[in-house]
N, C-alpha and C positions, 0 to 999 in steps of 0.2 A: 573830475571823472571824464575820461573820454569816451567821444558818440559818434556813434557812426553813419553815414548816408549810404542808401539802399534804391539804386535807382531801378525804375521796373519799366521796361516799353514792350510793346509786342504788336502784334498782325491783330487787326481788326476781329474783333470778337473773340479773342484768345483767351478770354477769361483772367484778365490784367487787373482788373479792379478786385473782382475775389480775391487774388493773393494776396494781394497788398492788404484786402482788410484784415484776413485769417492769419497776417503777419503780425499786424497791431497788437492781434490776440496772446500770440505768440510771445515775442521780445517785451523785453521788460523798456518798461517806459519809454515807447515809441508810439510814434503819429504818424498822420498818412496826411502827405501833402499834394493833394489831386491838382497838379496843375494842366492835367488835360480838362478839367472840369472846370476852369479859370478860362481858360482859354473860349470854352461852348458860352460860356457867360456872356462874356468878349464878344462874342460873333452872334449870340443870341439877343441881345439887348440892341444890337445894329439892326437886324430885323426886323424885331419888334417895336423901333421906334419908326419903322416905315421905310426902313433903304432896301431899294429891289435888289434881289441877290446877284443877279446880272450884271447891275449897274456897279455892285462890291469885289465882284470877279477883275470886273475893266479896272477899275482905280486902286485892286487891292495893293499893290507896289507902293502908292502916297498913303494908304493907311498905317499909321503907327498903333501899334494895339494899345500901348502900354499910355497915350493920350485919348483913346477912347475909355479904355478901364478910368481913366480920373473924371473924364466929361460925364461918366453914366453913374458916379459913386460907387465903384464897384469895387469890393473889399471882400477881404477872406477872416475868416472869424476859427477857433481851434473850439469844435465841440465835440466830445465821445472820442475825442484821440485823434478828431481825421476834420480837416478843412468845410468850411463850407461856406457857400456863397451868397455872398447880401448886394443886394443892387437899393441904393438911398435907406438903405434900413430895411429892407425889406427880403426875405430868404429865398433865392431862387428854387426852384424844387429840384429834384433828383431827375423827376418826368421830363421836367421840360428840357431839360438840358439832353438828356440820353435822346431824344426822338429825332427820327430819321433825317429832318431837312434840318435839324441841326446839326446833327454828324456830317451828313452831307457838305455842309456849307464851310464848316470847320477844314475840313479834307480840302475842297477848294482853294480857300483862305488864305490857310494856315501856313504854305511854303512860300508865300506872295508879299505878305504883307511885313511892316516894319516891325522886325521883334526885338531890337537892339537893347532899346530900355526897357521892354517888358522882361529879356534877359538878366540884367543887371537888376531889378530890384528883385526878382525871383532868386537871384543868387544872397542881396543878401539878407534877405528874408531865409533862405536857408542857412545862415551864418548864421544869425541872432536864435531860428530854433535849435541850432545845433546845440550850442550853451548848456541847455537841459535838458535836450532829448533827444535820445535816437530819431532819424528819421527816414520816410518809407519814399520816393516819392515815383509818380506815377504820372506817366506826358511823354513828351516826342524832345528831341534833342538832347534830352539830360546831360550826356558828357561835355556837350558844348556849354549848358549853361553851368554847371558845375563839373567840370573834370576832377574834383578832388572826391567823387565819390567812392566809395571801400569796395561797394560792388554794383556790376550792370549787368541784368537777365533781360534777354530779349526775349518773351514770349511765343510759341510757335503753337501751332495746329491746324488740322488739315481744314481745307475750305465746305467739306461735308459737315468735317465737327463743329465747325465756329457757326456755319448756318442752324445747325441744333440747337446751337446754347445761345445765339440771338433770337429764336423763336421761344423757346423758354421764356429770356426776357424779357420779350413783346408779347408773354402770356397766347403765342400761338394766334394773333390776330393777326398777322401778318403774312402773305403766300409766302410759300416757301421759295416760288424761282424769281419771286421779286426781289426778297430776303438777299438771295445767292447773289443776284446782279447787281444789287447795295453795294454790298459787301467787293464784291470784284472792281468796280468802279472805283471806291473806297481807297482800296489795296493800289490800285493803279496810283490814284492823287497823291497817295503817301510816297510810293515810291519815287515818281518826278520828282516829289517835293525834298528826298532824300532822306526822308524819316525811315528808313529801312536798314542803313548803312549800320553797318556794326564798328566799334572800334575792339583796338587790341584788348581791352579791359571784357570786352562783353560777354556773357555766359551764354549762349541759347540753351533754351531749355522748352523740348517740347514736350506738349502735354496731352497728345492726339488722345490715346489711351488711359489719360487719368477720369477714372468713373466719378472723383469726388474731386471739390478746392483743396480738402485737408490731401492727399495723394498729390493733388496740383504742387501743393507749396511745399509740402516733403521734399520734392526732389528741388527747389530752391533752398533750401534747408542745409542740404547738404554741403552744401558752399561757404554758408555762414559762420565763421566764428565771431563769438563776442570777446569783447573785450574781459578780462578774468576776473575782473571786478563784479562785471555785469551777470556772473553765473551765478 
């Protein structure tokens, strides 16, 4: 049977991770491969074994991510349909990975540093899921690390709405012109870093005015066809 890849990126706080889940829900035997969440792993486990994030800015160019990922045991495991992250056996949380000096540092990091083979086994780690499953995946570069994907939405919304639904997230602890300045700073690193560039394949799809995820991912929907089997 043939499976299709589903790549998703979008503008900070655009509500990228809800589609992708309400996707899963959606399509019939697909998974969701968070490799922006691989990534915070990556850059979260540097921190926390004590490298000042300064000193990770200056040197990120000599960092290879994808030889930190083996030096820290950091592996991805398939549970409830969607990826998740073990560092030596042990499950990183949702929390720690989403929180602000993580996104932060990621945004920094992430256009700097050596992603060559963390490219390359990400690809064929998406070859061997392909085999049996649709798959969803959700991270920065996508086309690059797989251009054979079926389709690419770039997610969009206004910098009003994404500071809503990132205080949502952060359950409203957080100021809201703090929130905005995150988030603008954020937008900036991505874009230097050229995580913004769309190719010819890519859909945008904004979502300024969708009240709900189910509304969000309809109009990705639309895009979609499966395979005739797969109906």
């Amino acid at each position: 049977m043939e499976h299709i890849v589903i790549g998703i990126e979008g503008l900070v706080g655009s509500g990228k991770t809800s589609i992708c889940r309400e996707l899963v829900k959606i399509l019939p035997n697909t998974i969701l491969l968070n490799g922006g969440n691989l990534y915070r792993a990556i850059v979260y486990v540097m921190m926390k074994s004590g490298a000042n994030l300064e000193n990770l800015k200056k040197q990120a160019k000599e960092i290879d991510i994808k030889t930190v990922m083996d030096l820290f045991k950091i592996e991805l495991k398939i549970e409830n349909n969607e990826t998740k992250i073990y560092m030596d056996g042990n499950q990183i949380q949702e929390e720690e990975l989403q929180s602000q000096n993580s996104s932060l540092a990621v945004s920094e990091i992430g256009g700097k540093a050596k992603n060559e083979t963390l490219f390359i086994f990400a690809r064929n780690l998406i070859e061997n899921l392909k085999k049996e499953h649709n798959i969803i995946i959700s991270g920065r570069s996508i086309m690059k690390i797989y251009p054979q994907t079926n389709y690419h939405f770039f997610i969009t919304a206004s910098l009003e709405e994404r500071v809503k639904r990132k205080s949502i997230q952060y359950n409203g602890k957080l100021n809201i012109e703090e929130l905005k300045s995150h988030i603008t700073i954020r937008d900036e690193l991505q874009k230097q870093a050229g995580f913004y560039e769309l190719s010819d394949k890519t859909i945008p799809i904004d979502v300024t005015n969708c009240k709900t995820v189910e509304e969000s991912t309809n109009k990705l929907l639309c895009y979609i066809k499966l395979p005739q089997e797969m109906k």
